[in-house]
SERO-4910 file (N, C-alpha, C, O; in steps of 0.05 Angstrom, whole numbers):
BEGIN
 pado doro    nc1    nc2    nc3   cac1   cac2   cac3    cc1    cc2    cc3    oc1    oc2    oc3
  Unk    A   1806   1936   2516   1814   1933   2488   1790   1937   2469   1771   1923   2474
  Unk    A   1789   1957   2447   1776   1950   2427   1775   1932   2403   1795   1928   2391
  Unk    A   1752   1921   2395   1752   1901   2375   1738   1920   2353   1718   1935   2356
  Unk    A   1754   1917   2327   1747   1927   2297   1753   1911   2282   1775   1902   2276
  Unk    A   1723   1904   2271   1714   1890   2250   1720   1897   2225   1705   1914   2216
  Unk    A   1737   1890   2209   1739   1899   2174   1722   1876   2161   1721   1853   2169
  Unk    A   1707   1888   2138   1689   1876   2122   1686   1883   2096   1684   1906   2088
  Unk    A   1685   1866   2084   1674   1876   2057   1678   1856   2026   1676   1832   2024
  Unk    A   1682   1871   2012   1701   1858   1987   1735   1863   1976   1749   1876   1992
  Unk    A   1744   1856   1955   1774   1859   1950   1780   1876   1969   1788   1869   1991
  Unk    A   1776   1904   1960   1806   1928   1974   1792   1934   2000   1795   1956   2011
  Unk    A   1777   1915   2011   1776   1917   2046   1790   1880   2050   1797   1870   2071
  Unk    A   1790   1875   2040   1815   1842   2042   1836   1848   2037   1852   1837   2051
  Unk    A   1851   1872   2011   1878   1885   2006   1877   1864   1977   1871   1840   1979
  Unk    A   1883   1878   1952   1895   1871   1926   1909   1896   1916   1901   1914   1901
  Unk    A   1933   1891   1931   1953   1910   1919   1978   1908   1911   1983   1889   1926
  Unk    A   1997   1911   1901   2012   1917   1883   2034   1884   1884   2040   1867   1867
  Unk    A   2041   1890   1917   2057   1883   1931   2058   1881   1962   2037   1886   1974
  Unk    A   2083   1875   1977   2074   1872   2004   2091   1890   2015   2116   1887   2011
  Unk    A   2081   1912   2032   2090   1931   2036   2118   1919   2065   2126   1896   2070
  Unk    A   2126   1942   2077   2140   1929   2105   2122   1918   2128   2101   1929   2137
  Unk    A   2134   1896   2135   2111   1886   2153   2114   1894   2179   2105   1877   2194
  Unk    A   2124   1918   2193   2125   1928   2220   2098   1928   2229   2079   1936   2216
  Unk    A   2098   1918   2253   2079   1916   2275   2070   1943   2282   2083   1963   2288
  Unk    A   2048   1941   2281   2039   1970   2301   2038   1969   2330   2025   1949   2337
  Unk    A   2046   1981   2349   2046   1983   2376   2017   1982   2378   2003   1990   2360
  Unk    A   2009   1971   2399   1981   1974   2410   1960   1962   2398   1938   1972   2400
  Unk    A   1968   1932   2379   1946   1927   2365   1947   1906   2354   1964   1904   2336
  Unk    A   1932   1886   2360   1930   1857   2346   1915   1841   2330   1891   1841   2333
  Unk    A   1922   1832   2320   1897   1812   2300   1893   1789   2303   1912   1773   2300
  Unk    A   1867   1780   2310   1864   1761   2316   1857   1734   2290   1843   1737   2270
  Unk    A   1869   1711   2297   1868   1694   2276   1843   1671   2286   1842   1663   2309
  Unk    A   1833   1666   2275   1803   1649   2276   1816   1609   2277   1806   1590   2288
  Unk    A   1841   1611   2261   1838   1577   2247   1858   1571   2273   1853   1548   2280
  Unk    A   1877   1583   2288   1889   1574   2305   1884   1588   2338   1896   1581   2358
  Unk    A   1861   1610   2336   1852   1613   2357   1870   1621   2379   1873   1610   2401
  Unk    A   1883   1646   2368   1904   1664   2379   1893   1696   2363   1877   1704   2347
  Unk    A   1919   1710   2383   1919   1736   2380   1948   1743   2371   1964   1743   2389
  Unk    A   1958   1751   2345   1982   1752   2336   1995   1785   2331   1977   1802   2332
  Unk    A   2017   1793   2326   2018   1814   2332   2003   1832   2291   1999   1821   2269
  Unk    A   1998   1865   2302   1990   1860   2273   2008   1873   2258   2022   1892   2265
  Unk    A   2005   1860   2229   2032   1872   2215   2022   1866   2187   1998   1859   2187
  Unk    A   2032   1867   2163   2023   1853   2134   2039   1830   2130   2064   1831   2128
  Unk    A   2021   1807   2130   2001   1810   2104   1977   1804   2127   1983   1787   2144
  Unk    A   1951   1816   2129   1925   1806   2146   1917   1790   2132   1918   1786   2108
  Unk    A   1904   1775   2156   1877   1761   2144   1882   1725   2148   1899   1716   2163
  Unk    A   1866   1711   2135   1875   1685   2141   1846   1671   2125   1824   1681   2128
  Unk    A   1853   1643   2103   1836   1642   2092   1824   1614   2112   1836   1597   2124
  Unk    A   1783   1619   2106   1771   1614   2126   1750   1595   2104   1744   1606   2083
  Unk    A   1743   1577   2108   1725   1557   2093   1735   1547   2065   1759   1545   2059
  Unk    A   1710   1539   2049   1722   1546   2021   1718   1576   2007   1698   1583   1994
  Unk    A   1734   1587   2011   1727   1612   2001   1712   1632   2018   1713   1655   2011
  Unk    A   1697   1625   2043   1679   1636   2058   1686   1668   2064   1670   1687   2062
  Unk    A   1720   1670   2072   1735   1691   2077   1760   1688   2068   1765   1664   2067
  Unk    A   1786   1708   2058   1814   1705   2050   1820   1724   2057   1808   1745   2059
  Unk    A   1844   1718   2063   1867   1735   2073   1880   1756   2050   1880   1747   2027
  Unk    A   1890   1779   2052   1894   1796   2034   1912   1780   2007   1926   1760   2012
  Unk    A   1908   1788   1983   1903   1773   1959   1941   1777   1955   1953   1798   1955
  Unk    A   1955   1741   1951   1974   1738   1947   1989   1748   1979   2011   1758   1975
  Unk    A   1986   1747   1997   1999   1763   2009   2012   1780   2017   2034   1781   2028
  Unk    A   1987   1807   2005   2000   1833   1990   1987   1856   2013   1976   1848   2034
  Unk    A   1990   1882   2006   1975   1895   2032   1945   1904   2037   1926   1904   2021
  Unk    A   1947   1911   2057   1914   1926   2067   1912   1952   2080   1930   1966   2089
  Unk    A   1891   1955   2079   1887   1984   2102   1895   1975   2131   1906   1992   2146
  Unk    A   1889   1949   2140   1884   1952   2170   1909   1964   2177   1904   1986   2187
  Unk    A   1933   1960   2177   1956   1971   2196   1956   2002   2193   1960   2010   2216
  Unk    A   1953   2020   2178   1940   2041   2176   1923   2051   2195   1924   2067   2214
  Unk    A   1907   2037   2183   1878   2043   2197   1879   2039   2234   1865   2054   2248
  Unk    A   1893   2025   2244   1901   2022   2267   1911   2040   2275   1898   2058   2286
  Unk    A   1940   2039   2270   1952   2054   2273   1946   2083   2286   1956   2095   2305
  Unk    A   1924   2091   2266   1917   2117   2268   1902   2120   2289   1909   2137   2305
  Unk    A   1879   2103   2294   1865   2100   2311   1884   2093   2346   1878   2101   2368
  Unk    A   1898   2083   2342   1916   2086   2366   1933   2098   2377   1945   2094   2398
  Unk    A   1935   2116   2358   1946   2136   2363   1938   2168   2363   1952   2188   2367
  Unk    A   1905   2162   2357   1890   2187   2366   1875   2179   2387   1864   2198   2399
  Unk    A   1871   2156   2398   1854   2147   2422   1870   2135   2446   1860   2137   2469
  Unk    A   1894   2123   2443   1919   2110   2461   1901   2096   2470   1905   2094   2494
  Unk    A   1880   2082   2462   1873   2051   2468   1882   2026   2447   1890   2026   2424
  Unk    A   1877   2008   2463   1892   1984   2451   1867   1975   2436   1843   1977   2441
  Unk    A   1890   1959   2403   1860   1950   2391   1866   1922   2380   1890   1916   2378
  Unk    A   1845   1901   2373   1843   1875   2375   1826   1878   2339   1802   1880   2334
  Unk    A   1851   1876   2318   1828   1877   2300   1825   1847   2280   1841   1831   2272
  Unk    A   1800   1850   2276   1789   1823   2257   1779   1827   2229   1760   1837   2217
  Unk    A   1799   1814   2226   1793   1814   2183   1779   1797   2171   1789   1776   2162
  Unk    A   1751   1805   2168   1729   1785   2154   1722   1795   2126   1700   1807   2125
  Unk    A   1738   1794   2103   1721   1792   2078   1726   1782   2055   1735   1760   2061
  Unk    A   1727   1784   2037   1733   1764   2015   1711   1782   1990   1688   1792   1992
  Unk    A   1738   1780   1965   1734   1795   1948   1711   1781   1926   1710   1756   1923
  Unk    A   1692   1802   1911   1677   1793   1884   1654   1783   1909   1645   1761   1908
  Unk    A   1645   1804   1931   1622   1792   1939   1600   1818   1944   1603   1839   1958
  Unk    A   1578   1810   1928   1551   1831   1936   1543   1834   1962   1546   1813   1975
  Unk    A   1532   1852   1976   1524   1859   1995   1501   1832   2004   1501   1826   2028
  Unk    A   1489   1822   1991   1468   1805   1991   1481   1783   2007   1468   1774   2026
  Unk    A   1514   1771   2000   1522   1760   1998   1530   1747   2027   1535   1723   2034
  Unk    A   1531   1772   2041   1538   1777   2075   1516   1771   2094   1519   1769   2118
  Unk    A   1490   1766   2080   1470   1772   2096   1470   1736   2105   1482   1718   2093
  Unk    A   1451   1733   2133   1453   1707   2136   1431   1688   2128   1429   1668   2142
  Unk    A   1419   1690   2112   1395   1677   2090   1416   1669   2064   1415   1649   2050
  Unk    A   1430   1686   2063   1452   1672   2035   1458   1645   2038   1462   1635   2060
  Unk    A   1459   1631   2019   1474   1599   2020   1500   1597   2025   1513   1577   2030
  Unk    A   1505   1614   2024   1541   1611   2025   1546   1605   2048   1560   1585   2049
  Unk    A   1542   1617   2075   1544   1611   2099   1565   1639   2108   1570   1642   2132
  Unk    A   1574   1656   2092   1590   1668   2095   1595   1683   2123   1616   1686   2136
  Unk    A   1564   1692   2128   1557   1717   2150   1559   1700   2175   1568   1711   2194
  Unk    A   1553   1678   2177   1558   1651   2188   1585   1650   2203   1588   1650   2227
  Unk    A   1602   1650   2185   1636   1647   2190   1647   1677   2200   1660   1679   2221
  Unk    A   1642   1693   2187   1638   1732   2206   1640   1730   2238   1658   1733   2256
  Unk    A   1604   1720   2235   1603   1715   2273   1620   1706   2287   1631   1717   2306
  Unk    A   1622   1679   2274   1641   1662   2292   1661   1673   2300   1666   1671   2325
  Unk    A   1679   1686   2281   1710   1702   2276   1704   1715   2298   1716   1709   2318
  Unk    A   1683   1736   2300   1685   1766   2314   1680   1743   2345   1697   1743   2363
  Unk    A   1663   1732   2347   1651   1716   2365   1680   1709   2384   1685   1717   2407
  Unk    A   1701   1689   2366   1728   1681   2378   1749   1700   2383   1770   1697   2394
  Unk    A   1739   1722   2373   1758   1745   2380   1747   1760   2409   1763   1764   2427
  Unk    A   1722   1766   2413   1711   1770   2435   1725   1756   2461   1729   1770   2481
  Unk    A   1731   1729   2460   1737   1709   2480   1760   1716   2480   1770   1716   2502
  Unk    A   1781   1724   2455   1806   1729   2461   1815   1744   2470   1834   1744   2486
  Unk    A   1799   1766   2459   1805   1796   2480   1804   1799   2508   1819   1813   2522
  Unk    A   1782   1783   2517   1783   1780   2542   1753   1806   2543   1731   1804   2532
  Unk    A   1767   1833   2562   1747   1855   2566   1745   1869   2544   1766   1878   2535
  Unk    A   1720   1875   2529   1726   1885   2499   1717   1912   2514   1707   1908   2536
  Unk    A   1720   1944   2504   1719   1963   2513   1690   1976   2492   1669   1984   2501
  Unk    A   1698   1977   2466   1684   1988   2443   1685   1966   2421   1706   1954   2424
  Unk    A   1671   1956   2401   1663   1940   2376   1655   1962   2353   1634   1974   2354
  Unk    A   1670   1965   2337   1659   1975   2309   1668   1955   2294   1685   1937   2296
  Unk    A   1644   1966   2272   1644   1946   2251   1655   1965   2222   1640   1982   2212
  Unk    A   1678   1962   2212   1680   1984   2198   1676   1965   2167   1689   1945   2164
  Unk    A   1658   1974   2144   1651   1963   2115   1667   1979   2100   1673   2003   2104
  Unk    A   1676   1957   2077   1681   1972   2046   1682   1958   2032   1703   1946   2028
  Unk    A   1655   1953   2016   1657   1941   1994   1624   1956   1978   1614   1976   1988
  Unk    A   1614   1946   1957   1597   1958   1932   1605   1951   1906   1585   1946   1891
  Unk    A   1630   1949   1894   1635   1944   1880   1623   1921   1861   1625   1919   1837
  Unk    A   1612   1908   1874   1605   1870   1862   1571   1886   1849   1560   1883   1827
  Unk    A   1563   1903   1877   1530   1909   1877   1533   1921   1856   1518   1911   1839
  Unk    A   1550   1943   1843   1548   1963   1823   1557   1943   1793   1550   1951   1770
  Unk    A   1568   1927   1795   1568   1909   1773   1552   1904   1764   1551   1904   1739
  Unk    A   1520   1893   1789   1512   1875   1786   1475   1895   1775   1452   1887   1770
  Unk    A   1491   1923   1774   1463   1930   1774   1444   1944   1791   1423   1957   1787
  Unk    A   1460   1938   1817   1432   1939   1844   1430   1966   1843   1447   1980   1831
  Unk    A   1403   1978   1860   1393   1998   1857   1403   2014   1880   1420   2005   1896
  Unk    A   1388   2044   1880   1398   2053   1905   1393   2034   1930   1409   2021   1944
  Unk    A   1357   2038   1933   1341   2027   1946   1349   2002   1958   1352   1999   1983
  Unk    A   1353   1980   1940   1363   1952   1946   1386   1950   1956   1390   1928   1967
  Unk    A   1406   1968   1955   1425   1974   1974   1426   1970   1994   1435   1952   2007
  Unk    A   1411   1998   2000   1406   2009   2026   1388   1982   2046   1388   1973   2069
  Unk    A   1374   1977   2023   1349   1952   2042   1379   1935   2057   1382   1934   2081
  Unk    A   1399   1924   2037   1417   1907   2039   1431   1903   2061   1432   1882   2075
  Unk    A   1448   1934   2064   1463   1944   2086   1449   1946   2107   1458   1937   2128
  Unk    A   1420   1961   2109   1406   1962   2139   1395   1929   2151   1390   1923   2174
  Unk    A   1394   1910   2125   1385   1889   2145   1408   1873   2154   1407   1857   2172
  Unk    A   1429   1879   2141   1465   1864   2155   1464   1882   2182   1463   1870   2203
  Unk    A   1465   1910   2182   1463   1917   2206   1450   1917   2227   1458   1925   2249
  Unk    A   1422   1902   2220   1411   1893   2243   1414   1877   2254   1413   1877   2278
  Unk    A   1424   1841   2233   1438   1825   2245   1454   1824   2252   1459   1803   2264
  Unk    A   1474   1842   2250   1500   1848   2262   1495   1855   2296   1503   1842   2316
  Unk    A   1479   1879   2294   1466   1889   2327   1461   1871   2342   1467   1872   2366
  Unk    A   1445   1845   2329   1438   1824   2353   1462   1805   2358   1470   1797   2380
  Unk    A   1473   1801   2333   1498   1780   2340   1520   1783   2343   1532   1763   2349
  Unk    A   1535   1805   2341   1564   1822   2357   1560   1840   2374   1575   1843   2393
  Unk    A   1531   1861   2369   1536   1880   2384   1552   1908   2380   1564   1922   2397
  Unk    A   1549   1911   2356   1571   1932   2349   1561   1962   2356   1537   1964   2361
  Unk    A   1575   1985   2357   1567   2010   2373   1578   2016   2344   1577   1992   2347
  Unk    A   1585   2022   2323   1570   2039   2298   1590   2011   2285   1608   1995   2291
  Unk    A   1560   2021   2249   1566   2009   2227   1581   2027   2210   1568   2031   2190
  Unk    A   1604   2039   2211   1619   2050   2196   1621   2045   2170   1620   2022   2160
  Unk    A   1624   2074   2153   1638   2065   2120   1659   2070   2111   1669   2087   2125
  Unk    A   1670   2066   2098   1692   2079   2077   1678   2082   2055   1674   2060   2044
  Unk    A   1671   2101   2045   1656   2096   2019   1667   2078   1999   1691   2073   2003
  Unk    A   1659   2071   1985   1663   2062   1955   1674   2073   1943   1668   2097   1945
  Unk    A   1697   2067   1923   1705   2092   1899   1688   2081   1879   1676   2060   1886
  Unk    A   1683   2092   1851   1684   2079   1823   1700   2058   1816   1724   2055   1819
  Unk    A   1678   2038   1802   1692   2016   1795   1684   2001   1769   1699   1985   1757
  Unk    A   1653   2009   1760   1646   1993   1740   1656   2016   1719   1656   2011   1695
  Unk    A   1666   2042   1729   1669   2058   1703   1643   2078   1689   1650   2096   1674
  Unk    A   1616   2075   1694   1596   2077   1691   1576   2087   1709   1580   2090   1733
  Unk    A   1548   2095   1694   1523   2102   1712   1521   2084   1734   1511   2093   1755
  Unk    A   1529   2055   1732   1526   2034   1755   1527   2040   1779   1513   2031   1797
  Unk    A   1550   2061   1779   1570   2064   1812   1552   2079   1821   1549   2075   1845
  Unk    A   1532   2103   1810   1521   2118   1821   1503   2119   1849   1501   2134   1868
  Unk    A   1490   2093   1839   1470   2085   1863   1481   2073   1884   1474   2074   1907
  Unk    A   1497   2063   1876   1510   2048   1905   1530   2082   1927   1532   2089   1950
  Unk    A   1538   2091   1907   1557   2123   1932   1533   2136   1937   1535   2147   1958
  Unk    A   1507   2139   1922   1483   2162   1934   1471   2145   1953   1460   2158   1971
  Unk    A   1469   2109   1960   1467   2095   1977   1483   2106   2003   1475   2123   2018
  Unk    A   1505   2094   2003   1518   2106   2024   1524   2123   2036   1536   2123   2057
  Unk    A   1512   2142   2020   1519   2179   2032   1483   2178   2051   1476   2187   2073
  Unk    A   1470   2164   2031   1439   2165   2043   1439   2154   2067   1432   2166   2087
  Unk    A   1447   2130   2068   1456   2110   2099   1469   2137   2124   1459   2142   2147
  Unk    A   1491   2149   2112   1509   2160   2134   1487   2188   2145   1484   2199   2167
  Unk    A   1476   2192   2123   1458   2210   2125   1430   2214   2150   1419   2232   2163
  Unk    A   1428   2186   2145   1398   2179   2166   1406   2172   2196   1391   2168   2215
  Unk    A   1433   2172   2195   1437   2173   2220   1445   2140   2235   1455   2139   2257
  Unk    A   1439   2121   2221   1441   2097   2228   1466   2081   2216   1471   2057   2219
  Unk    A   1484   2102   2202   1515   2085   2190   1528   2117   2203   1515   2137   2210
  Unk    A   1558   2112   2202   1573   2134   2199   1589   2126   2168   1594   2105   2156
  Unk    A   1593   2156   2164   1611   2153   2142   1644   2167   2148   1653   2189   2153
  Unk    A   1653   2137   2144   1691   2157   2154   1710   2173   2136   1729   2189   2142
  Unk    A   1699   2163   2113   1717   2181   2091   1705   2178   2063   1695   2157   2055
  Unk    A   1706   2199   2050   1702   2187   2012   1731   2190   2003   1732   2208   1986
  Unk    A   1746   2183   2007   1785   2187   1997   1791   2175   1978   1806   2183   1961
  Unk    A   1776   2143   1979   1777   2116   1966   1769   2141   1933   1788   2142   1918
  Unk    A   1744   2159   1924   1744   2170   1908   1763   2189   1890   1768   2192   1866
  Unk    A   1772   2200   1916   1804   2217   1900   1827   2200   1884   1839   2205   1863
  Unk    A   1831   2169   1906   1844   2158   1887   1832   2150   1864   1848   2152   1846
  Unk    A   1816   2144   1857   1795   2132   1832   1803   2151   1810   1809   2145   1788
  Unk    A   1801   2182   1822   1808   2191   1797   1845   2208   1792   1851   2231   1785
  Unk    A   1860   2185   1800   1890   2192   1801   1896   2163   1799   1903   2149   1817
  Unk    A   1893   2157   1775   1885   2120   1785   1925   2114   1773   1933   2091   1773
  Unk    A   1944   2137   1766   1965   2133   1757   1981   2130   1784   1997   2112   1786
  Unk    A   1975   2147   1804   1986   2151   1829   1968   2116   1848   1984   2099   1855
  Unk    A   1949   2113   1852   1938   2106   1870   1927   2079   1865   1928   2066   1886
  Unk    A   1916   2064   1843   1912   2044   1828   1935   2013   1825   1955   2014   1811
  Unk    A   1931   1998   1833   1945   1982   1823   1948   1976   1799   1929   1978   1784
  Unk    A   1970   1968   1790   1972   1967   1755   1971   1935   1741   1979   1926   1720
  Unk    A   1959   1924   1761   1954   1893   1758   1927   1886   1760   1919   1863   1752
  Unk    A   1911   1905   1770   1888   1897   1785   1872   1919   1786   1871   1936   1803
  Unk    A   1854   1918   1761   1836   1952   1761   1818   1955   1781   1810   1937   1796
  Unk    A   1810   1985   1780   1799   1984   1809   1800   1979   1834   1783   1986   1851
  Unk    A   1831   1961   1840   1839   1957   1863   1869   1973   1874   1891   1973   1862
  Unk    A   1863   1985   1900   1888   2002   1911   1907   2000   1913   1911   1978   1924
  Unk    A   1931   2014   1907   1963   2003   1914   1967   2008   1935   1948   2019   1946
  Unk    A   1990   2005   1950   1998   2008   1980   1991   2044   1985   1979   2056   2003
  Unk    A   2005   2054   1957   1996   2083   1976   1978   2091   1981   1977   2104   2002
  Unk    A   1953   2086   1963   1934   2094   1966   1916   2077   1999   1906   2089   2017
  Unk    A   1920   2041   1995   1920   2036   2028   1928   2050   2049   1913   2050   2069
  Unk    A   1952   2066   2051   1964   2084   2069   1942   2112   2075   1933   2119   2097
  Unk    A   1937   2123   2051   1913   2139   2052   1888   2125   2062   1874   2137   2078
  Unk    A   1883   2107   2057   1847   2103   2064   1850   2098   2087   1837   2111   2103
  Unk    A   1871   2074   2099   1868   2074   2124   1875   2093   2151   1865   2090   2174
  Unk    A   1894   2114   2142   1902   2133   2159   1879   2145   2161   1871   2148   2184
  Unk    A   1863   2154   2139   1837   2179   2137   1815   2169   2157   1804   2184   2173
  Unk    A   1809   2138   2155   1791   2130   2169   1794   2119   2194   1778   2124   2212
  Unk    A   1815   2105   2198   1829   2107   2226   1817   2140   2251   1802   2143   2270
  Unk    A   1832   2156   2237   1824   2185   2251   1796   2181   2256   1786   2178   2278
  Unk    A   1783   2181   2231   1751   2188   2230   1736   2172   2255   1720   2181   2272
  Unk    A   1744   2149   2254   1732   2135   2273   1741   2140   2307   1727   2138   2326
  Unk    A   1764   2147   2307   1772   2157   2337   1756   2184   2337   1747   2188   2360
  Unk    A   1747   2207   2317   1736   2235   2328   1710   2216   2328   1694   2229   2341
  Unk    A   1699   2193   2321   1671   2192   2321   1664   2192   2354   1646   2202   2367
  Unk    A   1690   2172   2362   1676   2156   2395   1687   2184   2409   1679   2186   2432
  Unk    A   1701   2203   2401   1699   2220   2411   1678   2245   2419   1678   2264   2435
  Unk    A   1664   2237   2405   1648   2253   2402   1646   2279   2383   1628   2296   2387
  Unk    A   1668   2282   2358   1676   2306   2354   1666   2294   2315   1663   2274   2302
  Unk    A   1664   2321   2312   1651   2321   2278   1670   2305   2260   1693   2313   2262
  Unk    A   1666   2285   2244   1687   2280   2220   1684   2293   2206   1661   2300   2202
  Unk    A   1709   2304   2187   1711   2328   2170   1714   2307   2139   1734   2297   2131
  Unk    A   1695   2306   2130   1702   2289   2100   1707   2306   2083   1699   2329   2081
  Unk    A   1724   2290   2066   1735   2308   2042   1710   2314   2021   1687   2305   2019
  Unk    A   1728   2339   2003   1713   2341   1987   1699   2325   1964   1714   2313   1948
  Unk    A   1673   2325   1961   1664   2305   1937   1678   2302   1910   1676   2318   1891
  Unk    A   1690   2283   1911   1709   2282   1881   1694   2280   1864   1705   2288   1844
  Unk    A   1667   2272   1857   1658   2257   1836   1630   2283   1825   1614   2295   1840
  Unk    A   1633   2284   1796   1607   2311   1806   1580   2304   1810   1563   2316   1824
  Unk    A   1576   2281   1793   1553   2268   1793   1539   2267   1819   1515   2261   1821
  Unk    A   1562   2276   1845   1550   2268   1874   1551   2301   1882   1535   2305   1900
  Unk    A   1559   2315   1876   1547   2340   1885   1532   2349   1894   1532   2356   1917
  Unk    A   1508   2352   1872   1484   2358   1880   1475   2336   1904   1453   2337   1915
  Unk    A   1489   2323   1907   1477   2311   1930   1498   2314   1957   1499   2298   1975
  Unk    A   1510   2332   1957   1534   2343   1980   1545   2369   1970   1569   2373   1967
  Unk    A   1524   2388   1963   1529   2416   1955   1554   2428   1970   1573   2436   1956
  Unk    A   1554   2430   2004   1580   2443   2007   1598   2429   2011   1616   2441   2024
  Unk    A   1605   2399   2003   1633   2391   1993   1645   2402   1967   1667   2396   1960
***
């Protein structure tokens, strides 16, 4: 069985519209931390964990993971065991385990009790999506990147994960803000030490009539969940495959020059 880690902020926890159909995906479960089982997976994910430490998709509305499964099990026909750790309005900083919050703390544990549940784990990815809070907040490219490589190192010693996956970031502050945090991430996937599974989250950003929730700016509606998680689902089955991910084209122009033949 594989174990996949979701992480991040809001639209990797799900703030969307509504709650889509909750059909189960064949071949794939989610594991719950507070009652220390493996349930089947379906919407709404997630399960809220401390005070605030981690929550379950917002209102009990949808997410990428059944998507994102989905796809992945159905381009790899292995079975998957997935764990939903994140909680929205949080900086990258925020994950790290020097933070007060204890957050990165409560992560381990989750992925830690899911390990034991799975029994034989086969593959561990850790798949991220969040930036949004960092680009609010200002952060630079640099401090990003510092951000994300030192979560990933603590991650390496304390789950063990075989890649730190992205979904990029779309736009969110509206502004020069977002810039540094997507030339972050493209720089990360770049050096060889993250993969990057999709920039899609961008196309919807700018179709925000189609793809946008109309309650919740900056955050995805079901369809556009349907898109991110199908796109990256794949990406990550051609990764352990060994086979090139084909990312879309750069929506944003400002990132061009920094991905000339997208």
């Amino acid at each position: 069985m594989d174990l996949i880690v979701f992480s991040g902020q809001s639209n990797m926890q799900g703030q969307t519209e509504s709650l889509p159909s909750p059909a189960r995906v064949r071949g794939a479960g989610e594991y719950c931390f507070t009652e220390d089982k493996v349930r089947p997976l379906c919407h709404p994910v997630g399960e809220d964990i401390g005070d605030g430490l981690l929550l379950a998709a917002h209102e009990g509305h949808g997410s990428l993971l059944p998507d994102f499964c989905r796809a992945y099990v159905r381009e790899t026909g292995r079975k998957v065991l997935a764990v939903h750790a994140a909680k929205g309005a949080t900086t990258a900083a925020e994950w790290l385990p020097e933070h007060p919050s204890g957050r990165y703390a409560a992560l381990v544990r989750k992925v830690q009790g899911a390990k034991k549940a799975a029994g034989e784990v086969g593959r561990i990815a850790f798949v991220w999506l969040q930036g949004e809070s960092d680009a609010l907040e200002g952060c630079s490219q640099a401090e990003y990147m510092r951000r994300l490589r030192a979560l990933r190192g603590h991650l390496l010693r304390d789950i063990g994960q075989d890649v730190f996956a992205l979904i990029r970031v779309g736009k969110f502050t509206g502004d020069a803000r977002d810039i540094p945090i997507l030339r972050a991430q493209e720089a990360l996937a770049e050096s060889g030490e993250f993969v990057l599974l999709t920039r899609v989250t961008g196309d919807c950003t700018q179709h925000p009539e189609r793809y946008i929730n109309p309650f919740a700016a900056g955050h995805y509606n079901n369809r556009a969940m349907r898109r991110i998680g199908k796109a990256a689902g794949r990406a990550l089955a051609r990764w352990y495959a060994g086979m090139p991910i084909c990312l879309e084209k750069e929506p944003y122009p400002e990132l061009r020059d920094q991905n000339p033949e997208k």
